[in-house]
mmJSON file of the N, C-alpha and C atoms, coordinates in Angstrom:
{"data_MODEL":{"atom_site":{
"group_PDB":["ATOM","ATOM","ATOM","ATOM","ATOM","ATOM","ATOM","ATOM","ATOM","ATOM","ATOM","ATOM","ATOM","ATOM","ATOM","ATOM","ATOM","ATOM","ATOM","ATOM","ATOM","ATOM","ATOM","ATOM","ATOM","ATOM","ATOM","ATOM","ATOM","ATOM","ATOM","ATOM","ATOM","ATOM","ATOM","ATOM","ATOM","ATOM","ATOM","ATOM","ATOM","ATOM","ATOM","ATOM","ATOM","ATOM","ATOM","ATOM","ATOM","ATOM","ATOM","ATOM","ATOM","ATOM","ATOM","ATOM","ATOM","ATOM","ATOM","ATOM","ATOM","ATOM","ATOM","ATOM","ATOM","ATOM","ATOM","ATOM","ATOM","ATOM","ATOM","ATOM","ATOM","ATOM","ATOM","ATOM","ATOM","ATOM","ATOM","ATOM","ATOM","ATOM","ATOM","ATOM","ATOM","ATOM","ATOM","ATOM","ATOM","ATOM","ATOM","ATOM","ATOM","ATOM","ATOM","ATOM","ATOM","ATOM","ATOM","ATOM","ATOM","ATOM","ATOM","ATOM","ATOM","ATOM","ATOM","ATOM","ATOM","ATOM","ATOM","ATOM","ATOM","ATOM","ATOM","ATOM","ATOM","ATOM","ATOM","ATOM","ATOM","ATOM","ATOM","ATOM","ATOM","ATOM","ATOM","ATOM","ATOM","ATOM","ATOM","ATOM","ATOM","ATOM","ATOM","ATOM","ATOM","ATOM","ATOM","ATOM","ATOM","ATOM","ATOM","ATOM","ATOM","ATOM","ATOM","ATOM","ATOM","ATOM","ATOM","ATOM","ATOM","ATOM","ATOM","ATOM","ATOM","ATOM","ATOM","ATOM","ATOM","ATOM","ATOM","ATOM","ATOM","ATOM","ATOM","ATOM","ATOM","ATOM","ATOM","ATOM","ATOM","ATOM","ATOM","ATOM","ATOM","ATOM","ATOM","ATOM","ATOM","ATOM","ATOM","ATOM","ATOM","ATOM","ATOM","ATOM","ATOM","ATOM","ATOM","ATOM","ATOM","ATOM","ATOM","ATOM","ATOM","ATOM","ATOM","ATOM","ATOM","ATOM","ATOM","ATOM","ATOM","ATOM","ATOM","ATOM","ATOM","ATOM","ATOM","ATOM","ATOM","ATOM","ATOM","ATOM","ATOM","ATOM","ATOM"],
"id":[1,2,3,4,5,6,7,8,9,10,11,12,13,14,15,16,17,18,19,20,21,22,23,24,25,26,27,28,29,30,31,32,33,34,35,36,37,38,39,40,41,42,43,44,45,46,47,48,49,50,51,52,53,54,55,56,57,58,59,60,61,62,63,64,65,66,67,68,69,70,71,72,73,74,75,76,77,78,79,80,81,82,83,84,85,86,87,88,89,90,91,92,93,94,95,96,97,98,99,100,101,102,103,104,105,106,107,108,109,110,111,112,113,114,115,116,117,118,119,120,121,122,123,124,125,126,127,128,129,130,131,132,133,134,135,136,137,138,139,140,141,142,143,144,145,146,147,148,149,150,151,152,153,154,155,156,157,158,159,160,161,162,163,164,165,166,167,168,169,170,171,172,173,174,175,176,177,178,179,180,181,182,183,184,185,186,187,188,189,190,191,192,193,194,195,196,197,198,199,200,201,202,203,204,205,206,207,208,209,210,211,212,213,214,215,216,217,218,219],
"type_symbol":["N","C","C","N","C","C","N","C","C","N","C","C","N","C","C","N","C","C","N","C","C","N","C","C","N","C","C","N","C","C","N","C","C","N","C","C","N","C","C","N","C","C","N","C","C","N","C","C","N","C","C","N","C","C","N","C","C","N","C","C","N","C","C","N","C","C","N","C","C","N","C","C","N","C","C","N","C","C","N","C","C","N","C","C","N","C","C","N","C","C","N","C","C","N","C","C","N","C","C","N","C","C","N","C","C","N","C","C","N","C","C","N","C","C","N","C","C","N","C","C","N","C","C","N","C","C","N","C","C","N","C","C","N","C","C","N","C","C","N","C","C","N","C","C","N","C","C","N","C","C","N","C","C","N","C","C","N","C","C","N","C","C","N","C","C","N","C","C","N","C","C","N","C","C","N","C","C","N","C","C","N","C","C","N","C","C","N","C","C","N","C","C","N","C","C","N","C","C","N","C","C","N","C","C","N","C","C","N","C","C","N","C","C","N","C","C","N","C","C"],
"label_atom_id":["N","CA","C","N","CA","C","N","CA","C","N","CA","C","N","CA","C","N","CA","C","N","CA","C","N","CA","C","N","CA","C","N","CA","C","N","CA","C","N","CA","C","N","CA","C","N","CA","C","N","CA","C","N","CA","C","N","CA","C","N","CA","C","N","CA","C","N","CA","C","N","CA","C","N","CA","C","N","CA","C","N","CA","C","N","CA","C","N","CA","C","N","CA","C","N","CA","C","N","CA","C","N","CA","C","N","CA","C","N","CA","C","N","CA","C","N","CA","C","N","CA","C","N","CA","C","N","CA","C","N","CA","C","N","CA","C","N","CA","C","N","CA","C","N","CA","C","N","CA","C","N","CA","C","N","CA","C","N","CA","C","N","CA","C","N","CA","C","N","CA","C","N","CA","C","N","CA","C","N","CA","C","N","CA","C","N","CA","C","N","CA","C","N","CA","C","N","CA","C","N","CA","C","N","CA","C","N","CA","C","N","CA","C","N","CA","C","N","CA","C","N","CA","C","N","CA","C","N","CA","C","N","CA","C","N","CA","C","N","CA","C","N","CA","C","N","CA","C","N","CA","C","N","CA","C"],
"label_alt_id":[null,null,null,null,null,null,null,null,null,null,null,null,null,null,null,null,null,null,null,null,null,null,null,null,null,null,null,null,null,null,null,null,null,null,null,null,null,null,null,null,null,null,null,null,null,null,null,null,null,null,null,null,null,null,null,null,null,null,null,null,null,null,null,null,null,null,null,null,null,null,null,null,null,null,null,null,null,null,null,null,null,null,null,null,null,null,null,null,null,null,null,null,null,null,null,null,null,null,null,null,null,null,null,null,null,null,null,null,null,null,null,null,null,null,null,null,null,null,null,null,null,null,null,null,null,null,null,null,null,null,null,null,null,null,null,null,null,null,null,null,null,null,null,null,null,null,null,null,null,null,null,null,null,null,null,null,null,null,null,null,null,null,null,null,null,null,null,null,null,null,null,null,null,null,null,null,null,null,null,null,null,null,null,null,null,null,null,null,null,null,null,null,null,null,null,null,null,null,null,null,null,null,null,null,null,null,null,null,null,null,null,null,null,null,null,null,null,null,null],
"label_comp_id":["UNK","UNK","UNK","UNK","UNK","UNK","UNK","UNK","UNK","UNK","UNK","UNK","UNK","UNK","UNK","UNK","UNK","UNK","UNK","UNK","UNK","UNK","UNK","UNK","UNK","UNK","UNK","UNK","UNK","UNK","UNK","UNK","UNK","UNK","UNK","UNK","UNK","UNK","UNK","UNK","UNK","UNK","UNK","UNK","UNK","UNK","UNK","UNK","UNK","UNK","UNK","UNK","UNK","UNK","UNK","UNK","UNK","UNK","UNK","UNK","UNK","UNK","UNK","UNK","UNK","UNK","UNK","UNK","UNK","UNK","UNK","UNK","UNK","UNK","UNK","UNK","UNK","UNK","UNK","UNK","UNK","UNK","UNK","UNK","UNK","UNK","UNK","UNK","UNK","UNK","UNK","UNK","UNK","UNK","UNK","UNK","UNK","UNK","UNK","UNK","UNK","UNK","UNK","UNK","UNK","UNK","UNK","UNK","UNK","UNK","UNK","UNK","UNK","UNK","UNK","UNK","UNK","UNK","UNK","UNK","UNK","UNK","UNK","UNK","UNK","UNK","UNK","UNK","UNK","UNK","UNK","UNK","UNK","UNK","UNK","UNK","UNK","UNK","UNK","UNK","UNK","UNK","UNK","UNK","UNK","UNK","UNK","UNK","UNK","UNK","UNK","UNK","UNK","UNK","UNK","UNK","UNK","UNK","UNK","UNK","UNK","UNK","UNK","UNK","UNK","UNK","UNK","UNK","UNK","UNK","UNK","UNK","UNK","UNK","UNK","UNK","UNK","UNK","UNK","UNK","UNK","UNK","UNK","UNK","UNK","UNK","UNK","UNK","UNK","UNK","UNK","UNK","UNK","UNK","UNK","UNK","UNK","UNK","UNK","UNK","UNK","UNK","UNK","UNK","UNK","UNK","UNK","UNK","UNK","UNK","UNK","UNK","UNK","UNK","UNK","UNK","UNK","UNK","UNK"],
"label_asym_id":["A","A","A","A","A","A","A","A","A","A","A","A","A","A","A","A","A","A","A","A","A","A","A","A","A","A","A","A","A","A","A","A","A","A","A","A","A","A","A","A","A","A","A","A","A","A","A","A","A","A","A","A","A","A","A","A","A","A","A","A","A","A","A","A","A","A","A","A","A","A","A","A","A","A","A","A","A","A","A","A","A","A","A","A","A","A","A","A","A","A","A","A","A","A","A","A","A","A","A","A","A","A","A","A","A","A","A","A","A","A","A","A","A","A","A","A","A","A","A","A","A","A","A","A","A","A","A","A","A","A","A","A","A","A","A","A","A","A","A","A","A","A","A","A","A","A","A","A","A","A","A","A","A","A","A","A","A","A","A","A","A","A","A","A","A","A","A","A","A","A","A","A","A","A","A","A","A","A","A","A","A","A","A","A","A","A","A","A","A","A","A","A","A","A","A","A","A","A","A","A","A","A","A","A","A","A","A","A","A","A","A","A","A","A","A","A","A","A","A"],
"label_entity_id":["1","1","1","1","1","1","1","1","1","1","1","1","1","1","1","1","1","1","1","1","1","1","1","1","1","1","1","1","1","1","1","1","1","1","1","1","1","1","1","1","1","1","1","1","1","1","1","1","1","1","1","1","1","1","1","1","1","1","1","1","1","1","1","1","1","1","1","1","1","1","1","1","1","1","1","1","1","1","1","1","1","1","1","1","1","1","1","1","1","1","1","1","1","1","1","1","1","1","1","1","1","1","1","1","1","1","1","1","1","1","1","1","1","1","1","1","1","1","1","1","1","1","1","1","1","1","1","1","1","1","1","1","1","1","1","1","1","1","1","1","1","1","1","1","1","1","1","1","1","1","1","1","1","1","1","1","1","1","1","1","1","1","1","1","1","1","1","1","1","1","1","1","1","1","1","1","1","1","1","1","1","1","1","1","1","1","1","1","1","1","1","1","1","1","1","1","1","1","1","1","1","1","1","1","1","1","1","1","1","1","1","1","1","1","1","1","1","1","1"],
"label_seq_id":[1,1,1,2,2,2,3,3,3,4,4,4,5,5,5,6,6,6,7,7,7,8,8,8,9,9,9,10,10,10,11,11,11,12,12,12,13,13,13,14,14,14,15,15,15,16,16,16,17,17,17,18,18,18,19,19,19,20,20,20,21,21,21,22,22,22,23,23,23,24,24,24,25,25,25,26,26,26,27,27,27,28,28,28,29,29,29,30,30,30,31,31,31,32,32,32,33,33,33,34,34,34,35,35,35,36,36,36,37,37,37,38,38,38,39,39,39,40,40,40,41,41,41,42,42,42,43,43,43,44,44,44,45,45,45,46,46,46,47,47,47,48,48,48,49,49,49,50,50,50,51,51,51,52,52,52,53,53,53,54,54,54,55,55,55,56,56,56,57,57,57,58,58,58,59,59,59,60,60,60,61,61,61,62,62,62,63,63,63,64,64,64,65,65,65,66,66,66,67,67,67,68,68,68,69,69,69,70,70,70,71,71,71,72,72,72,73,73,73],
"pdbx_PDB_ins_code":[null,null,null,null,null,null,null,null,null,null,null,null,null,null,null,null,null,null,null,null,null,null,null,null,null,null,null,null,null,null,null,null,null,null,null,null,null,null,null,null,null,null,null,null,null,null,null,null,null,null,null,null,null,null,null,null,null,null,null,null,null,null,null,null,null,null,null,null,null,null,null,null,null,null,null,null,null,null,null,null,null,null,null,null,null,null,null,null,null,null,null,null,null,null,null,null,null,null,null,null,null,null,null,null,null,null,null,null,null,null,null,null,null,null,null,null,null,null,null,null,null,null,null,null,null,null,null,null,null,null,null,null,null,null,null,null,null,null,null,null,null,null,null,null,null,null,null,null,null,null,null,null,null,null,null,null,null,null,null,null,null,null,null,null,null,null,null,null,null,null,null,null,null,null,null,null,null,null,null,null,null,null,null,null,null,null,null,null,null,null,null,null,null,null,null,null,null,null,null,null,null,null,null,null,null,null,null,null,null,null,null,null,null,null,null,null,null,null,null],
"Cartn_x":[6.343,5.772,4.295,3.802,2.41,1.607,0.369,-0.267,0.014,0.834,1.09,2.407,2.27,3.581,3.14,1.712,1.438,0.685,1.063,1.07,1.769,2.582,3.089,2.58,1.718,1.139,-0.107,-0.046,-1.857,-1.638,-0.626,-0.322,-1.453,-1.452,-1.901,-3.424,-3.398,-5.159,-5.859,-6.551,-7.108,-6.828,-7.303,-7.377,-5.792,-4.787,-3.313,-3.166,-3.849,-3.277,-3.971,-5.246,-6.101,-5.195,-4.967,-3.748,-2.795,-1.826,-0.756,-1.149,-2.712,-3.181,-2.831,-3.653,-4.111,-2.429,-1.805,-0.536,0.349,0.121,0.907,0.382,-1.139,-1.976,-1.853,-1.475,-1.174,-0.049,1.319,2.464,2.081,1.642,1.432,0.901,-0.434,-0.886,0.366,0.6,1.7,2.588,3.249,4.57,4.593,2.993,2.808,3.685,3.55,4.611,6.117,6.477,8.037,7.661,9.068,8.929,10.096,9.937,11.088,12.537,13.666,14.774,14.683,15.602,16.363,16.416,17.203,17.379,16.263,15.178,14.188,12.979,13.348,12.163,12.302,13.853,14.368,14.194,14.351,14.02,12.368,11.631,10.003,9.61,10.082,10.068,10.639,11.809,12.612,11.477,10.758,10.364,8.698,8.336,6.644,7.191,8.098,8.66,8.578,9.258,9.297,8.073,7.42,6.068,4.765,5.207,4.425,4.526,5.94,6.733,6.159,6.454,6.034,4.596,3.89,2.373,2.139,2.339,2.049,2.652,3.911,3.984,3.315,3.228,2.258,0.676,0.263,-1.057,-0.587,0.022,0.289,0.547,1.142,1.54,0.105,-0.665,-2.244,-3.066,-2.708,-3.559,-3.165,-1.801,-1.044,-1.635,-1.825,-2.098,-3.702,-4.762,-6.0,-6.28,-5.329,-5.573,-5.028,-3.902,-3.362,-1.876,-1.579,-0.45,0.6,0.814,2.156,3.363,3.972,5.657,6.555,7.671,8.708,9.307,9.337,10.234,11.788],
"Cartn_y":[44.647,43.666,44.001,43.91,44.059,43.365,43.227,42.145,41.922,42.871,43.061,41.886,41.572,40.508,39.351,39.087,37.947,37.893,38.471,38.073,37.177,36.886,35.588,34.228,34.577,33.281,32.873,33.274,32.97,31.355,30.404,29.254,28.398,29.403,28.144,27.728,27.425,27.15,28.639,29.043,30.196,29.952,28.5,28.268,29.123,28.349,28.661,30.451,30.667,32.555,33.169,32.849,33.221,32.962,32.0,31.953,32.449,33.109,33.913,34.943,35.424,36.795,37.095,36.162,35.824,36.263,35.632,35.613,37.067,37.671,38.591,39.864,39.878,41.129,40.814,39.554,39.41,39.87,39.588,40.539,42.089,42.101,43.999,44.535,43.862,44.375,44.364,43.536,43.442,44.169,44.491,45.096,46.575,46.824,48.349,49.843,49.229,50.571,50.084,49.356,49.048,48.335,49.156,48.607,47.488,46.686,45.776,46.027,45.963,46.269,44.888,45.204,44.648,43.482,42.428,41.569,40.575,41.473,40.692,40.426,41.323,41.693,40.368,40.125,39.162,37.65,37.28,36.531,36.013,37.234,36.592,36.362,36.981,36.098,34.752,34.571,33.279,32.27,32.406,31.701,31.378,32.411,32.036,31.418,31.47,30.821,29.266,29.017,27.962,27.022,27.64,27.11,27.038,28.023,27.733,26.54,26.192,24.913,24.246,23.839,22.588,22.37,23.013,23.281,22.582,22.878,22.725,21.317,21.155,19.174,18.621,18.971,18.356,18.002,18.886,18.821,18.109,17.782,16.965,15.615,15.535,14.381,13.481,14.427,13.815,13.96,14.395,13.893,13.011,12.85,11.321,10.246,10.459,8.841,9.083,10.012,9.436,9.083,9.287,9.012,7.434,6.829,5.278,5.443,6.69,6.958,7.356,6.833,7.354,6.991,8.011,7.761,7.598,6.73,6.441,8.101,8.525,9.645,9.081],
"Cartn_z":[19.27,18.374,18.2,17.109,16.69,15.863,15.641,14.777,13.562,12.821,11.88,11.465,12.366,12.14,11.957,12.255,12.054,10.367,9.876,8.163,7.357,8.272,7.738,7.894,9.007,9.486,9.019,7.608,6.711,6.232,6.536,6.423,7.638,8.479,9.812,10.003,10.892,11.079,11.921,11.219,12.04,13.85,14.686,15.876,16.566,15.587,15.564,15.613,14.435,14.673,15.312,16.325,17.5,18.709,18.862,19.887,20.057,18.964,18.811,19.07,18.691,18.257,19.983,20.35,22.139,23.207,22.911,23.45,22.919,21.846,21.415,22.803,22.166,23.276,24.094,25.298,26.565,27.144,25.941,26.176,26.197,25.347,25.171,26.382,26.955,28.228,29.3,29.119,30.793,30.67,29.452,29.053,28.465,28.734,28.323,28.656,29.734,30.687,29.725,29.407,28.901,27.799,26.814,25.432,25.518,24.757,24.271,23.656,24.019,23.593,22.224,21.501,20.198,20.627,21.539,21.984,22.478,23.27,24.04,22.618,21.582,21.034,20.081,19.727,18.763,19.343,20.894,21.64,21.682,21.579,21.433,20.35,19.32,17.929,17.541,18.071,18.308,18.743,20.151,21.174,19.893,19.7,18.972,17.416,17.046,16.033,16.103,17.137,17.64,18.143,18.768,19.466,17.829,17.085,15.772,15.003,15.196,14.409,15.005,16.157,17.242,17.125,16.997,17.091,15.569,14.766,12.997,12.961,13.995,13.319,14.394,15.903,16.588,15.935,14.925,14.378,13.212,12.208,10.835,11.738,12.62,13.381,13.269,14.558,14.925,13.532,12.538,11.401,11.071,10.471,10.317,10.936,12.505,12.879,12.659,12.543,12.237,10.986,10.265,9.053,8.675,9.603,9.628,8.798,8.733,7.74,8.132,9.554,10.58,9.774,10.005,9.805,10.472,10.886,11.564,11.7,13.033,13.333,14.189],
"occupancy":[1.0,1.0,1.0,1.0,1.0,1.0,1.0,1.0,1.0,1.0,1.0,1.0,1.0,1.0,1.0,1.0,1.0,1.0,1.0,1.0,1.0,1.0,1.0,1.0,1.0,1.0,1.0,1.0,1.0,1.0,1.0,1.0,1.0,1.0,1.0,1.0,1.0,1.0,1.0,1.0,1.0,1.0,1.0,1.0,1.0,1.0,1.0,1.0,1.0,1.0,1.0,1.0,1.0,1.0,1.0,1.0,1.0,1.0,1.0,1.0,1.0,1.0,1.0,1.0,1.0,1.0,1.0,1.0,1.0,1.0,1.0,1.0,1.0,1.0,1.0,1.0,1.0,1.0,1.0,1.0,1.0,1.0,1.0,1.0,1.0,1.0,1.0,1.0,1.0,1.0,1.0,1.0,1.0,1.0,1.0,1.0,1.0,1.0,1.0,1.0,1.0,1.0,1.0,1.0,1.0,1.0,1.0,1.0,1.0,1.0,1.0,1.0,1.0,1.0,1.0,1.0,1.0,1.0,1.0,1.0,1.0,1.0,1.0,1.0,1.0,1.0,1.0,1.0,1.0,1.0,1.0,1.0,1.0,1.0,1.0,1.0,1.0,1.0,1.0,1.0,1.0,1.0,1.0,1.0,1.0,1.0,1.0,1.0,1.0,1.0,1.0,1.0,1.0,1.0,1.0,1.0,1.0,1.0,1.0,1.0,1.0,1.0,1.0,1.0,1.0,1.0,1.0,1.0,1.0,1.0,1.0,1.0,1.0,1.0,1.0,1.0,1.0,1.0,1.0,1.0,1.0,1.0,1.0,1.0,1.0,1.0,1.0,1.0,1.0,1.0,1.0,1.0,1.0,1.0,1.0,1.0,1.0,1.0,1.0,1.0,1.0,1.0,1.0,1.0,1.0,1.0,1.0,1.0,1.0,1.0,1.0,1.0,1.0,1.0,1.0,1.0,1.0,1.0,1.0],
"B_iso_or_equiv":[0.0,0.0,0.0,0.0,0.0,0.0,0.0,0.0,0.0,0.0,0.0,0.0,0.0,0.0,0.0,0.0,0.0,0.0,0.0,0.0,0.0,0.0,0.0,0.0,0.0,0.0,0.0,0.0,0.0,0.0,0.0,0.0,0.0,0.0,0.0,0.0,0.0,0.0,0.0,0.0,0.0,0.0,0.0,0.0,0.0,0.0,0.0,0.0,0.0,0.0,0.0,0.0,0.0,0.0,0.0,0.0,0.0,0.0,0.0,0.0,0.0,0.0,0.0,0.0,0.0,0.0,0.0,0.0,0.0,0.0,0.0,0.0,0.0,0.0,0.0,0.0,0.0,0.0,0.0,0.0,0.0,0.0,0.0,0.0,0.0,0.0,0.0,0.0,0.0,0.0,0.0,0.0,0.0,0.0,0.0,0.0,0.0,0.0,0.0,0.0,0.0,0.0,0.0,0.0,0.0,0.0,0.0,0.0,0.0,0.0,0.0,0.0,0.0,0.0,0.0,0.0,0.0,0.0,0.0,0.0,0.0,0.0,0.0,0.0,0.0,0.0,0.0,0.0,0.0,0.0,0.0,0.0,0.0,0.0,0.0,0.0,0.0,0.0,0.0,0.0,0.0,0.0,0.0,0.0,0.0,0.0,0.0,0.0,0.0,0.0,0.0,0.0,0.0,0.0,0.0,0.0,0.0,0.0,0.0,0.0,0.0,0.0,0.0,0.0,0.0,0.0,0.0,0.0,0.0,0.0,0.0,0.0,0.0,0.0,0.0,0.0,0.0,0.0,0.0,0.0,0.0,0.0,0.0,0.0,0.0,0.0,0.0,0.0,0.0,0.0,0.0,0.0,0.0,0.0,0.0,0.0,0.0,0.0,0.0,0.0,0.0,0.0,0.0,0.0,0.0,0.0,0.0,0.0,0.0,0.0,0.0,0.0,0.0,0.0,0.0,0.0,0.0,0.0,0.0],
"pdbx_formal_charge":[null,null,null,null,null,null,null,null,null,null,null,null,null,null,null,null,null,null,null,null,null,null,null,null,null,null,null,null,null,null,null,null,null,null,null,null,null,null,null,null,null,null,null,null,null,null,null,null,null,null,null,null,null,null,null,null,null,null,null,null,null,null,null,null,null,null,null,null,null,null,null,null,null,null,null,null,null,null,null,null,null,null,null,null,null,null,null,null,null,null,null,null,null,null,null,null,null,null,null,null,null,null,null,null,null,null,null,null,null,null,null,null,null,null,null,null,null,null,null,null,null,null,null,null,null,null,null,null,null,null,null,null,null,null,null,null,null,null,null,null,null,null,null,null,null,null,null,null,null,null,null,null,null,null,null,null,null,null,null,null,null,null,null,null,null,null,null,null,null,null,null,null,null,null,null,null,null,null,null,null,null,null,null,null,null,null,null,null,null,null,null,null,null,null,null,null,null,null,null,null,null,null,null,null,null,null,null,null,null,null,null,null,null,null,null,null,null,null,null],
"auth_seq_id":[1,1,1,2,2,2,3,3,3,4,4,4,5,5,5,6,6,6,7,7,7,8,8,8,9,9,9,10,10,10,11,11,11,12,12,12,13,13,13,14,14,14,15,15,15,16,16,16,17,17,17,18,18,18,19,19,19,20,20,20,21,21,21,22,22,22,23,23,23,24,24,24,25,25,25,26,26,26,27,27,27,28,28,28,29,29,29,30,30,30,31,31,31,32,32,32,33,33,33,34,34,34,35,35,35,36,36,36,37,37,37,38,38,38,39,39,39,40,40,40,41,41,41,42,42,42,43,43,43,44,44,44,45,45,45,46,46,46,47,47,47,48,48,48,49,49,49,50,50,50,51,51,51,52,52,52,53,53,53,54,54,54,55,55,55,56,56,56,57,57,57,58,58,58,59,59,59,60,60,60,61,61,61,62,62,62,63,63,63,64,64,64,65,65,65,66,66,66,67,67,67,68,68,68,69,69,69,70,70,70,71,71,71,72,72,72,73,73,73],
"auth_comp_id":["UNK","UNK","UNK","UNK","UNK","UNK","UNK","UNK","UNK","UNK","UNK","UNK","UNK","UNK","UNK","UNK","UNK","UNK","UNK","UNK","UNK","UNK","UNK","UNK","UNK","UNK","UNK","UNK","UNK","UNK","UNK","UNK","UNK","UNK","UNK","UNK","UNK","UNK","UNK","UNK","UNK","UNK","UNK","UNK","UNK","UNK","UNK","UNK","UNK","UNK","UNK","UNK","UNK","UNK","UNK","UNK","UNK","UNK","UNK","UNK","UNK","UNK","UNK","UNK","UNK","UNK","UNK","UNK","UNK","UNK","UNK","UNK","UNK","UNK","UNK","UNK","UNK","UNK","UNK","UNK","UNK","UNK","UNK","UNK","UNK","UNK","UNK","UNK","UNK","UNK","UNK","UNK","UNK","UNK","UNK","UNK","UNK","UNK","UNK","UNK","UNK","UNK","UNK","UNK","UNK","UNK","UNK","UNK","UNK","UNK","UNK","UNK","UNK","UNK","UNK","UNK","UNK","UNK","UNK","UNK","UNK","UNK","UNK","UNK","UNK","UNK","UNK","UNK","UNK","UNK","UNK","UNK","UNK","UNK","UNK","UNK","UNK","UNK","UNK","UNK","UNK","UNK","UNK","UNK","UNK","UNK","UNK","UNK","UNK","UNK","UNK","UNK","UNK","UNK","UNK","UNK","UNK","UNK","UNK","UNK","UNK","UNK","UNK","UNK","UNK","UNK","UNK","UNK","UNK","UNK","UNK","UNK","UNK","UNK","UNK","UNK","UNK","UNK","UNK","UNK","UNK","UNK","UNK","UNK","UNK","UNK","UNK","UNK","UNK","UNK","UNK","UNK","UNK","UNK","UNK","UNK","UNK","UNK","UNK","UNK","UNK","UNK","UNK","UNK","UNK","UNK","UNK","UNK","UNK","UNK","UNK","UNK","UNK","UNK","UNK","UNK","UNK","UNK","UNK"],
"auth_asym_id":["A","A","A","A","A","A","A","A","A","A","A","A","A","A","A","A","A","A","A","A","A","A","A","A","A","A","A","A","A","A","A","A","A","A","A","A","A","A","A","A","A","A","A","A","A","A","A","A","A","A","A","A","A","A","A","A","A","A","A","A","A","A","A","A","A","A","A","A","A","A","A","A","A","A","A","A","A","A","A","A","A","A","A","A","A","A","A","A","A","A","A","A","A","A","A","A","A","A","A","A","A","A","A","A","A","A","A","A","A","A","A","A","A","A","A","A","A","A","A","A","A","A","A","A","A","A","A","A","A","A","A","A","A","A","A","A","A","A","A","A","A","A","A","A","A","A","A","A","A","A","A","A","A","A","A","A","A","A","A","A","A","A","A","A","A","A","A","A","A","A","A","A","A","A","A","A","A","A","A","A","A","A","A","A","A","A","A","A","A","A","A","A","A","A","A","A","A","A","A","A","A","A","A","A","A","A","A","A","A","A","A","A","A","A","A","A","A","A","A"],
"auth_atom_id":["N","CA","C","N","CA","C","N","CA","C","N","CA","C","N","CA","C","N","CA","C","N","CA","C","N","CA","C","N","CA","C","N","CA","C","N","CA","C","N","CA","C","N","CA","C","N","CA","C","N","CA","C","N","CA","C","N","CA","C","N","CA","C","N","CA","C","N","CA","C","N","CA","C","N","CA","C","N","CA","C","N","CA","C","N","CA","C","N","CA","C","N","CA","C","N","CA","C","N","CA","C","N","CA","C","N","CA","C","N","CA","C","N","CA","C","N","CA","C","N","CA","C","N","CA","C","N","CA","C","N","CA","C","N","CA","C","N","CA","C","N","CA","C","N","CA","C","N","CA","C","N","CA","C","N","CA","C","N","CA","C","N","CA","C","N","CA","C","N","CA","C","N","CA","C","N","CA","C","N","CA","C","N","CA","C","N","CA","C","N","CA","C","N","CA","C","N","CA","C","N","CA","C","N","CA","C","N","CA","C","N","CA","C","N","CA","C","N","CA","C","N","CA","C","N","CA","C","N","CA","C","N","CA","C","N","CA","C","N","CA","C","N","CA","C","N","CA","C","N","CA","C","N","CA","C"],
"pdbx_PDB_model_num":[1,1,1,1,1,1,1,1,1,1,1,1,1,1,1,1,1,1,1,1,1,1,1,1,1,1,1,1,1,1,1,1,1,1,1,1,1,1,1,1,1,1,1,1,1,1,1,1,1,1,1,1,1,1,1,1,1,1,1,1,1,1,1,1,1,1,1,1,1,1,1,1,1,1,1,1,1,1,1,1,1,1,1,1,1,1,1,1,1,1,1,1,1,1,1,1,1,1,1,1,1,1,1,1,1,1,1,1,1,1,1,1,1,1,1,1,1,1,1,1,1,1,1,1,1,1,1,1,1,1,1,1,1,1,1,1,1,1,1,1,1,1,1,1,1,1,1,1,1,1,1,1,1,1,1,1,1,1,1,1,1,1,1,1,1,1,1,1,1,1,1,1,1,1,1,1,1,1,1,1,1,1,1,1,1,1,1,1,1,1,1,1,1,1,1,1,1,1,1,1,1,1,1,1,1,1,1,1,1,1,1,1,1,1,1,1,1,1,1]
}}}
């Protein structure tokens, strides 16, 4: 996986793709000696997929309520 993947992520808040940036190069260091098989590689995309989602309504959420405009979830 490489930074280059995060081109999709010109949606987020810069803070958001510093953190990914952050977490991508933390894998790379540790995992240098070993590359990622097909499976694991499809798995950490899965996993930051996910944590992007969660992250993007956790933040619309906390704008919602400072703004007084909460919605019934």
């Amino acid at each position: 996986m490489d930074k280059s993947m995060l081109g999709d992520l010109d949606s987020l808040p810069e803070e958001d793709k510093l953190r990914m940036s952050g977490m991508i190069d933390q894998l790379q260091i540790r995992d240098r000696r070993k590359s990622l098989d097909k499976q694991e590689e499809t798995c950490v995309q899965r996993c930051a997929e996910k944590f992007l989602k969660h992250s993007m309504r956790v933040g619309m959420r906390f704008a919602e309520l400072n703004q007084g405009t909460a919605t019934p979830d």
